[in-house]
C-alpha positions in Angstrom: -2.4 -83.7 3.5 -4.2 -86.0 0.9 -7.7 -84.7 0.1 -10.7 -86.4 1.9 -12.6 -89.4 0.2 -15.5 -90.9 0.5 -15.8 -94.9 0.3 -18.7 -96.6 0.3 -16.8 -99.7 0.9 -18.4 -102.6 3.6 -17.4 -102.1 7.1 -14.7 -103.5 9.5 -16.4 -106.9 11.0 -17.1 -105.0 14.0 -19.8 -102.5 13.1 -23.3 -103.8 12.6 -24.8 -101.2 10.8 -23.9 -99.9 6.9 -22.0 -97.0 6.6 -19.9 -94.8 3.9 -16.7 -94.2 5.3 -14.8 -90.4 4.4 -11.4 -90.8 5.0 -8.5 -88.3 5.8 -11.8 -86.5 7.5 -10.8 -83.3 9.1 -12.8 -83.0 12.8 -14.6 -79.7 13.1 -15.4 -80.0 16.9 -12.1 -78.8 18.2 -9.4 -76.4 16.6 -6.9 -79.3 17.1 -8.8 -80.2 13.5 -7.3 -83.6 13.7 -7.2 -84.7 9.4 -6.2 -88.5 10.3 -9.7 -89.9 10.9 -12.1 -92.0 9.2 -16.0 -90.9 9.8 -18.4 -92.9 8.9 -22.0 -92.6 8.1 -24.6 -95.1 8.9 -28.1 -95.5 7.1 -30.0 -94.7 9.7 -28.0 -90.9 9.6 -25.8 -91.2 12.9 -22.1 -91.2 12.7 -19.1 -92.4 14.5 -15.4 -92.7 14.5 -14.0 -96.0 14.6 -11.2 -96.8 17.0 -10.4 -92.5 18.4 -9.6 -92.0 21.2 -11.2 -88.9 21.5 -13.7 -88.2 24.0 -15.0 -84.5 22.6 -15.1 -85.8 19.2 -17.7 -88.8 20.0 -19.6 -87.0 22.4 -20.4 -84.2 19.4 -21.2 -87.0 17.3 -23.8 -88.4 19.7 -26.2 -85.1 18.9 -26.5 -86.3 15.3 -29.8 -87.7 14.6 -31.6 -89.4 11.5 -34.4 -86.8 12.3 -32.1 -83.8 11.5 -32.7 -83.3 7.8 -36.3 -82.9 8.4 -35.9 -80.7 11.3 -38.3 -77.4 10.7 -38.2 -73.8 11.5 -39.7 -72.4 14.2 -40.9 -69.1 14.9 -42.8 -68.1 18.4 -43.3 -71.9 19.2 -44.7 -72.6 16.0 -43.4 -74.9 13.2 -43.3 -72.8 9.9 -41.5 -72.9 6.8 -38.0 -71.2 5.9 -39.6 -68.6 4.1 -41.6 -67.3 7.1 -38.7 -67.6 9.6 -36.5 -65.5 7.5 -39.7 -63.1 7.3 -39.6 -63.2 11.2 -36.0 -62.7 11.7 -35.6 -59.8 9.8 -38.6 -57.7 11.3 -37.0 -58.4 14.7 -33.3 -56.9 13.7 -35.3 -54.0 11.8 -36.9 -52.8 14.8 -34.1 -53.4 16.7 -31.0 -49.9 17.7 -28.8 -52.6 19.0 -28.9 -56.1 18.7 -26.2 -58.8 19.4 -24.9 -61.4 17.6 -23.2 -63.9 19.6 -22.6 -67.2 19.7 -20.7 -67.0 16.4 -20.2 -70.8 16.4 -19.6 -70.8 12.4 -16.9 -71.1 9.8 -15.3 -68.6 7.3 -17.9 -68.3 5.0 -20.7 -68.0 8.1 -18.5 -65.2 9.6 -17.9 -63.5 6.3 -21.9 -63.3 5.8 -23.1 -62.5 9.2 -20.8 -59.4 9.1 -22.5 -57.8 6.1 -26.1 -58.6 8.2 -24.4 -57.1 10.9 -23.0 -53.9 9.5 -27.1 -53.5 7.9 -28.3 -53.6 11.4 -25.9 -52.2 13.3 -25.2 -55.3 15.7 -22.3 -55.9 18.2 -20.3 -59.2 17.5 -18.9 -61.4 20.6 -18.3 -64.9 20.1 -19.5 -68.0 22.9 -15.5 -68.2 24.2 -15.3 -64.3 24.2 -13.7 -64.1 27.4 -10.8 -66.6 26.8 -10.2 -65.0 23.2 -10.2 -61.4 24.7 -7.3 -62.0 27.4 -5.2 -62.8 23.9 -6.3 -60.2 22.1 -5.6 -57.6 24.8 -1.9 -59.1 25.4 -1.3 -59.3 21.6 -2.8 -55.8 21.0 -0.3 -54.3 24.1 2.6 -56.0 23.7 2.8 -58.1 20.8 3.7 -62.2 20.8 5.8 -64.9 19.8 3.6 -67.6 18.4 4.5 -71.2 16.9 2.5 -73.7 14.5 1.9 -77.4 15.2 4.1 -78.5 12.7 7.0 -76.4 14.1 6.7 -77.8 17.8 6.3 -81.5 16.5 9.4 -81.1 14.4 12.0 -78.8 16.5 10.6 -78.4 19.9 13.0 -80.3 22.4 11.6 -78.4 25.4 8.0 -77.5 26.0 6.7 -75.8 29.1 2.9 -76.1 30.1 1.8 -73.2 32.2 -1.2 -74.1 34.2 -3.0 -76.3 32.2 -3.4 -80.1 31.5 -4.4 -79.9 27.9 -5.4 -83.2 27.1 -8.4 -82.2 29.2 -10.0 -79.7 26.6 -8.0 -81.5 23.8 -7.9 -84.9 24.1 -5.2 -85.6 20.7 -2.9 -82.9 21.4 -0.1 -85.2 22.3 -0.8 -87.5 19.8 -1.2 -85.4 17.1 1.6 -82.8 18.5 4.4 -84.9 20.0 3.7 -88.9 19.0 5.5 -90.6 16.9 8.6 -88.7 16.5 12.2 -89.4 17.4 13.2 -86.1 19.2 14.2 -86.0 22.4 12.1 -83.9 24.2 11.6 -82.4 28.0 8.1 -81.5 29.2 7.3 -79.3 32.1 4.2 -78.6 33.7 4.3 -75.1 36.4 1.3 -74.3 38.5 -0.1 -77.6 37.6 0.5 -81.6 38.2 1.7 -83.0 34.9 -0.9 -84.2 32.6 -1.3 -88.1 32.7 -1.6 -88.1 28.8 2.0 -87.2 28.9 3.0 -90.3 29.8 4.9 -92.8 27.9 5.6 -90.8 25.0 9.1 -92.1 23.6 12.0 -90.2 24.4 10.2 -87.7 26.6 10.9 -86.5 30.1 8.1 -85.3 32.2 8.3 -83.1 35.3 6.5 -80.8 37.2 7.4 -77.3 38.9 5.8 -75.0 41.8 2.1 -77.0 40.7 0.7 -75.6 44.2 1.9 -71.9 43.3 -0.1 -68.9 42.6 0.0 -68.2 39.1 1.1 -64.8 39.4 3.7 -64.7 41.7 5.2 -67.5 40.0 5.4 -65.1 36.7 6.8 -61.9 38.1 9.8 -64.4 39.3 10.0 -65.9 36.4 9.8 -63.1 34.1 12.4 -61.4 36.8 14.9 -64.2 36.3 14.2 -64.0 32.2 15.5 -60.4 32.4 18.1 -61.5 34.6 17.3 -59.6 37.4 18.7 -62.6 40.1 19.1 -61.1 43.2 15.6 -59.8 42.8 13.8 -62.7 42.2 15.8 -64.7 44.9 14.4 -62.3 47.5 11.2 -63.3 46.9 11.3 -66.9 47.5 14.7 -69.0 47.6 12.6 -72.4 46.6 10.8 -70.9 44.1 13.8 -69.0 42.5 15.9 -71.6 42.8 13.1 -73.9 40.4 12.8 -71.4 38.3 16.3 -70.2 37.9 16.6 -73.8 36.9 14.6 -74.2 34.2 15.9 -70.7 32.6 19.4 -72.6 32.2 17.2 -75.3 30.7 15.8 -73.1 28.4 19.2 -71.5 27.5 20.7 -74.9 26.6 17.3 -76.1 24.2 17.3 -75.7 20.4 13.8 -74.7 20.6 11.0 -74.0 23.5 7.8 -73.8 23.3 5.9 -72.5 26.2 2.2 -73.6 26.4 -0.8 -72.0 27.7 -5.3 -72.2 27.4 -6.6 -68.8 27.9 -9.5 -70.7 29.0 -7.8 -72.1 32.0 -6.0 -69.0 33.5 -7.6 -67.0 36.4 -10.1 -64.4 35.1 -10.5 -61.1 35.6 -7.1 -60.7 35.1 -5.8 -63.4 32.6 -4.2 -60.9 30.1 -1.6 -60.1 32.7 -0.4 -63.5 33.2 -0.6 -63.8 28.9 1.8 -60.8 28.8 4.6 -62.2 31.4 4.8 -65.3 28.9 5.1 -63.5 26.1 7.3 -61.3 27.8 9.6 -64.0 29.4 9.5 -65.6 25.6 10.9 -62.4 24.1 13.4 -62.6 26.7 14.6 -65.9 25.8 14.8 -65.0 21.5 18.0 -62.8 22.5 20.3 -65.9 23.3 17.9 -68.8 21.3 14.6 -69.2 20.2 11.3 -69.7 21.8 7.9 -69.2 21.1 4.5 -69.2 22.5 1.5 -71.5 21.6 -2.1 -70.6 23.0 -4.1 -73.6 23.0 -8.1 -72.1 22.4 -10.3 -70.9 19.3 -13.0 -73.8 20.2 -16.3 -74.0 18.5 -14.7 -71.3 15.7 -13.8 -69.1 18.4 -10.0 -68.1 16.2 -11.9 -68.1 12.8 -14.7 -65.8 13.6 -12.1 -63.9 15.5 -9.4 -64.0 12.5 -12.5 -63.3 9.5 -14.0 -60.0 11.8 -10.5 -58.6 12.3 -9.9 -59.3 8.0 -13.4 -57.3 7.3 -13.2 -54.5 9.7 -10.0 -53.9 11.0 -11.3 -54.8 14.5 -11.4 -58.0 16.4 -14.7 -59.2 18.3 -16.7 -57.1 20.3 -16.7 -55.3 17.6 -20.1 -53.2 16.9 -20.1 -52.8 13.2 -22.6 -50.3 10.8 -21.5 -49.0 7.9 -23.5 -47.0 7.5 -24.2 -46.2 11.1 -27.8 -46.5 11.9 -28.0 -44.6 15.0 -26.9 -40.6 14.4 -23.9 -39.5 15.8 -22.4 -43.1 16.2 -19.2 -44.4 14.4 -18.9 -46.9 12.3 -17.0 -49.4 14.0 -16.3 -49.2 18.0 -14.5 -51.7 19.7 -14.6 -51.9 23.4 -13.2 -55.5 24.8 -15.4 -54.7 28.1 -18.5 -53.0 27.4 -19.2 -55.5 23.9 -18.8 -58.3 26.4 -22.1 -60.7 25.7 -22.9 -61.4 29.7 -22.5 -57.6 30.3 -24.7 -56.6 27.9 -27.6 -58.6 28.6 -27.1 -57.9 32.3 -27.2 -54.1 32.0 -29.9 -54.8 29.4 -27.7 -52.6 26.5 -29.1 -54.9 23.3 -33.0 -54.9 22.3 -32.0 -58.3 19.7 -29.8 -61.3 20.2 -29.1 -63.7 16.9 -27.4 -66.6 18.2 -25.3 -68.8 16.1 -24.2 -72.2 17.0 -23.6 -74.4 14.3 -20.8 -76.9 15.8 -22.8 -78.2 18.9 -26.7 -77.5 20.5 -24.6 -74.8 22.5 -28.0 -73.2 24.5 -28.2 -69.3 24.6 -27.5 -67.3 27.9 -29.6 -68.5 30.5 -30.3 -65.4 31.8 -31.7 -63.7 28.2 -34.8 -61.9 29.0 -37.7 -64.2 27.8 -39.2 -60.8 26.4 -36.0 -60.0 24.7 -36.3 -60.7 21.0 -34.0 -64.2 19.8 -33.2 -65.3 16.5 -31.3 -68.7 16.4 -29.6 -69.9 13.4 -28.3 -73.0 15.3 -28.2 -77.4 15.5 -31.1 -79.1 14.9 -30.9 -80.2 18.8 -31.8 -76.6 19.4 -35.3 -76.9 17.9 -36.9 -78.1 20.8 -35.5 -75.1 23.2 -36.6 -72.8 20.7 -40.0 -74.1 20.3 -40.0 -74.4 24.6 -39.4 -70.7 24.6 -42.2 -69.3 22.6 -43.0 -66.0 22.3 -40.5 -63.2 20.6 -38.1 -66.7 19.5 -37.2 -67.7 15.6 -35.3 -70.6 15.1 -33.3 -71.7 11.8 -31.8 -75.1 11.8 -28.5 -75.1 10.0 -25.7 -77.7 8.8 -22.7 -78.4 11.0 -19.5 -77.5 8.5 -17.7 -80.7 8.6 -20.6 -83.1 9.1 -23.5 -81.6 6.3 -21.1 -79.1 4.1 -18.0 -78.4 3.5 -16.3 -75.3 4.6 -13.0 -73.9 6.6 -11.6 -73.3 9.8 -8.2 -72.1 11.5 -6.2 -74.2 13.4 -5.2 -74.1 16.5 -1.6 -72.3 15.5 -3.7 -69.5 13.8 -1.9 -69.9 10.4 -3.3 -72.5 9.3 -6.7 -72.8 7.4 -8.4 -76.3 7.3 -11.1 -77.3 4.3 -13.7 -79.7 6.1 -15.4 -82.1 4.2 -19.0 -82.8 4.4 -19.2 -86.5 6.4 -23.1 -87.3 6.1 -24.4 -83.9 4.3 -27.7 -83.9 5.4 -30.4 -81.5 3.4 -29.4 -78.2 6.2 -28.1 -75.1 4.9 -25.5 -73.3 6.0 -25.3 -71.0 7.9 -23.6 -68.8 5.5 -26.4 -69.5 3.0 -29.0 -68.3 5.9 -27.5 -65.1 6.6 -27.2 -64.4 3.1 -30.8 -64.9 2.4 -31.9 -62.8 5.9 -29.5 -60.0 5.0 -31.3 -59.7 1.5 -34.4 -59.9 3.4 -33.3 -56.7 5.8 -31.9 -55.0 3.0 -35.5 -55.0 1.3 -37.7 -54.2 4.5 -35.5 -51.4 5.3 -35.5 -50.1 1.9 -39.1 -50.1 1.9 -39.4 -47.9 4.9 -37.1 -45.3 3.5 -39.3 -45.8 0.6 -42.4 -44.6 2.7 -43.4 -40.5 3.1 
């Protein structure tokens, strides 16, 4: 991967504004983190992509404004300067037992200074996709996984089998930047859904789909049935079914290498764990005769890294509540509970006194239904401001820099071995967000200091 570039060269005929171009620019704004694209600036601060096809990627770009570098703090409705917001901020986490920090829509560096800030106020940390990262979590944590990089299914995977999902919905590149391109011969197959249309007319691919009107479940525990070669079992299920299935196990016995895809986000909640487990399971299964692998397509909006940097610091992954050391008497340290730290729960059952929401990636809103008397900190877009200022009362706002668009930073990929460096495309004057937790932590640090101080 060559490092990104920026050229201040003319643009193509077709634009009709000026622009510096950064090539080799890595995309923050899905964990595909496509590194083939060319962003450019334009004078008036806006930015586009010349010639993507990507639908996500230009409808991020369309929240960036010339206005954003002189977009100001806010704090109870009230435009003040970054000093007094940070003053704000951290008299609402002192006075808070339990806040929340969610959102967590950041890069390494954010994550790795929130969690510090976090562990001085004793907060609970649960990211904006918490409940597609948790099913994951749960199945990796029980059972353990199988998992494949990008790189591995574009060179070797001859067989690739898409369980219930379509992913050129949520990711628009993923066959182009996965499958395009090459010369392998490959076999796609989509069960429990049609075949995605963004499938089509890849060279030397097969597409076909299996049992797309099926219930997810049922469909597994024959599968995974037929994987441990229990036959006669699964057959007296469902003859059709079977049959299909049975089918594509003989498939996946004669390919070099299959990949089975899934999106946490698109399984059937409460129980999507379950159907994680039977394909990992089933994927296990087919390792004792050739080799197979599993790749979860999710981690949007920093979902993985936030995830990945938590689990580095504290031994724990989200819904984590972190304080070291423990404010509250008789509490431990670290307590992870995948149900209870869940963010809806906990404002529904009214269990955190402070949220600080982070979105840095897009003007991602907080919960709707967040108490209006509940305290809010938000270190987020500068298309937040407005919200922010519309709430009023007990509401700080911190406009910070998207990583990728106004500062560097890094990100995992998709594959979850992989960490990307983003380059800065427009670097507008916005901190980030890493920088602002930094400062509010030494801010906490100093109020609570003083009240230990006091007699």
């Amino acid at each position: 991967m060559h490092s990104p570039s920026i050229d201040p060269s003319p643009p193509s005929p077709s634009a009709t504004r000026a622009a510096a171009l950064t090539r080799d620019w890595i995309c923050p704004f899905c964990p595909l983190l496509c590194d083939d694209l060319v962003a450019a600036c334009h004078d008036d601060g806006t930015l586009d992509v010349p010639d993507t096809e990507c639908s996500r990627l230009a409808n991020a770009l369309a929240h960036y404004r010339a206005t954003d570098a002189q977009c100001g703090c806010v704090v109870d409705g009230n435009e003040v300067d970054l000093d007094a917001a940070l003053a704000s901020a951290a008299r609402l986490l002192a006075n808070a037992r339990r806040p929340l920090f969610g959102g967590l829509a950041t890069d390494v560096a954010g994550a790795r200074a929130l969690y510090p800030l976090a562990a001085a106020c004793g907060a609970i940390l649960d990211h904006l996709h918490g409940d597609a990262l948790t099913p994951a979590t749960l199945a990796l944590q029980d059972r353990g996984s199988l998992f494949t990089t990008l790189s591995e299914v574009r060179a070797r995977a001859d067989l690739l089998v898409f369980f219930g999902c379509q992913p050129s919905r949520r990711y628009p590149r993923f066959f182009t930047r996965a499958l395009a391109g090459t010369e392998l011969a490959r076999e796609l197959v989509f069960i429990g859904c049609e075949a995605d249309p963004a499938a089509a007319g890849l060279a030397q691919t097969r597409v076909g789909t299996l049992l797309a009107d099926a219930d997810p479940y049922d469909t597994l525990a024959l599968w995974s049935a037929l994987a441990e070669g229990r036959d006669a079992a699964a057959l007296s299920h469902g003859a059709d079914a079977a049959t299909a299935l049975a089918s594509l196990q003989d498939r996946i016995a004669k390919a070099h290498y299959t990949v089975v895809v899934y999106e946490p986000a698109a399984l059937p909640s409460p129980h999507a764990a379950l159907l994680i487990e039977a394909l990992n399971r089933i994927v296990k299964a087919a390792n004792r005769k050739t080799r197979a692998a599993c790749l979860p397509l999710g981690g949007d909006d920093g979902a993985l890294t936030a995830n990945q940097t938590v689990t580095w610091l504290s031994g724990l992954p989200l819904r984590t509540r972190v304080s070291m050391p423990a404010r509250v008497t008789g509490s431990a340290p670290l307590d992870h509970d995948p149900y209870r730290y869940r963010t809806a729960r906990l404002l529904a059952e009214r269990e955190v006194d402070a949220l600080l929401w982070i979105a840095s990636f897009a003007p991602q809103a907080w919960p709707a239904s967040l108490d209006p008397a509940l305290p809010l900190i938000v270190l987020g877009h500068p298309a937040l401001a407005e919200a922010a200022r519309a709430r009023g009362a007990n509401t700080v706002f911190v406009p910070v820099a998207t990583p990728g668009i106004d500062s560097g930073g890094h990100l995992f990929r998709v594959d979850g071995t992989v960490v990307m460096p983003l380059t800065a495309a427009r670097g507008a004057a916005l901190e980030p967000v890493a920088s602002i937790a930094a400062k509010l932590n030494e801010r906490l640090s100093d109020l609570l200091n003083s009240r230990e101080d006091q007699p």
